[in-house]
C-alpha positions in Angstrom: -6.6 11.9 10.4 -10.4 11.2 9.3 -11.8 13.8 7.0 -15.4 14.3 8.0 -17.5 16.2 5.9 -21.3 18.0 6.8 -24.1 16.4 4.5 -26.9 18.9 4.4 -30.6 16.6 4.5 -33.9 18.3 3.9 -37.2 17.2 5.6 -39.7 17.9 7.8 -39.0 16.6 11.4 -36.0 15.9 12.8 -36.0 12.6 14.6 -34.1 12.7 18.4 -34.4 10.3 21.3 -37.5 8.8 20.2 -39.4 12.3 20.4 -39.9 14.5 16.5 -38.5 18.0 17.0 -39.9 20.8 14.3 -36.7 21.4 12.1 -35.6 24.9 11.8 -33.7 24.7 9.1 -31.7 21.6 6.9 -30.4 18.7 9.3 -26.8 17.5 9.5 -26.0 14.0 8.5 -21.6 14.2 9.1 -19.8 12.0 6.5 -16.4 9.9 7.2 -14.4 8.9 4.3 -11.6 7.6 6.0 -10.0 7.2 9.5 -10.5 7.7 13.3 -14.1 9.0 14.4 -16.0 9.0 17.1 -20.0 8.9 17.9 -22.4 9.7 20.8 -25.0 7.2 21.8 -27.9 7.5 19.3 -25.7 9.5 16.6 -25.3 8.2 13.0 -22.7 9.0 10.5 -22.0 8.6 6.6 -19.5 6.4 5.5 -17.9 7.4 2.3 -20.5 8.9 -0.3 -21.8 5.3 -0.6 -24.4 6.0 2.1 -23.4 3.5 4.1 -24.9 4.7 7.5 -23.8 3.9 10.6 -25.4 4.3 14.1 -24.3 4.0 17.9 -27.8 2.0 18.7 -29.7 3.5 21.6 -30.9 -0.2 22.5 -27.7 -0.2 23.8 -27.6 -0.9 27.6 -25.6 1.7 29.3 -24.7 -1.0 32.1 -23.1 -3.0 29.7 -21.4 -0.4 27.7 -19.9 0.9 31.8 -19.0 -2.3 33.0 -18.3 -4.4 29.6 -17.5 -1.6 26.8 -20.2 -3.7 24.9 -22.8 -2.0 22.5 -24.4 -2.1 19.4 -23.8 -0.8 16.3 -26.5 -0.9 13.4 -25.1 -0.5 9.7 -27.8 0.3 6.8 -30.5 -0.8 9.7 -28.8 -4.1 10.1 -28.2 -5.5 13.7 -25.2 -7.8 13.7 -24.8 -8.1 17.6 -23.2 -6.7 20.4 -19.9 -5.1 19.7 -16.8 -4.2 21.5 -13.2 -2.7 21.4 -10.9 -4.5 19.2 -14.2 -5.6 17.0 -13.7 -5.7 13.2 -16.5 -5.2 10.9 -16.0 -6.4 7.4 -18.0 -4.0 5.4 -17.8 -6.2 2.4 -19.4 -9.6 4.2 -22.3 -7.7 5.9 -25.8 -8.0 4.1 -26.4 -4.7 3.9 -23.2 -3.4 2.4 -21.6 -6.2 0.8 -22.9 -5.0 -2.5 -22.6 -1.1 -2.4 -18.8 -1.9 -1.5 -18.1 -5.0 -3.9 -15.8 -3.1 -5.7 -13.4 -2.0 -3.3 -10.5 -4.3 -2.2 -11.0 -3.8 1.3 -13.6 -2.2 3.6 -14.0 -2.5 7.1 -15.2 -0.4 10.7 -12.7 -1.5 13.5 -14.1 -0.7 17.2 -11.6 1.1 19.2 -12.9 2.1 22.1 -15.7 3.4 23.8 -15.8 5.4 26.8 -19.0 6.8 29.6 -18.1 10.0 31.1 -19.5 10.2 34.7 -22.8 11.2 34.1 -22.5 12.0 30.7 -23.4 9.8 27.0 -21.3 7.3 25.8 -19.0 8.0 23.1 -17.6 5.3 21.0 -14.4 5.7 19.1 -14.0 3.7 15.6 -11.6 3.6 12.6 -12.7 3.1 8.9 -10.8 2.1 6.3 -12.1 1.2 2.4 -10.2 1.0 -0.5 
């Protein structure tokens, strides 16, 4: 069982399908720090307290993601290419997280699934696991 946790940010605008919404009050940034999640196209979450961020891409191409259950995932802003179930990220080989996970033995984002409701956003399922 994954236990995500509710960061609280601070700031101005809240950014949301490429249009800024006024912010009514602190924004919620939800953290993982181990296990099964899942995220909606265009949502990010925290990995561990190490701000490692990770974000169902909205260049993804919802054809692809129907027919293929292919997508893209960025980590810390970094486009590694297309992804799909059974996809194992090594967190500790990626640019942008090999050194803020160095010291851990083990630290990876496996993709599980990833699944379009009729009609509805694309939800991706993944499982993380650093030690």
């Amino acid at each position: 069982m994954s236990s995500v946790k509710p960061i609280l940010l601070s700031g101005i605008f809240l950014i949301a399908s490429g249009a800024a919404l006024a912010q009514q009050g602190p924004a919620k940034l939800y953290r993982v720090d181990d296990g099964i999640f899942e995220l909606k196209l265009g949502q990010s979450i925290d990995l561990t307290e190490r701000k490692v961020l990770v974000n169902f891409d909205y260049h993804s191409r919802l054809q692809s993601i129907a027919e293929y259950k292919t997508f893209r995932v960025l980590v810390n802003g970094w486009y590694g290419g297309d992804v799909h179930p059974g996809v194992r990220l090594d967190l500790k080989k990626y640019y942008s997280t090999a050194k803020i996970v160095a010291d851990t033995s083990e630290c990876y984002l496996d993709i599980v699934d990833v699944a379009t409701p009729k009609g509805g956003t694309p939800v991706a399922t993944f499982r993380f696991s650093c030690r």
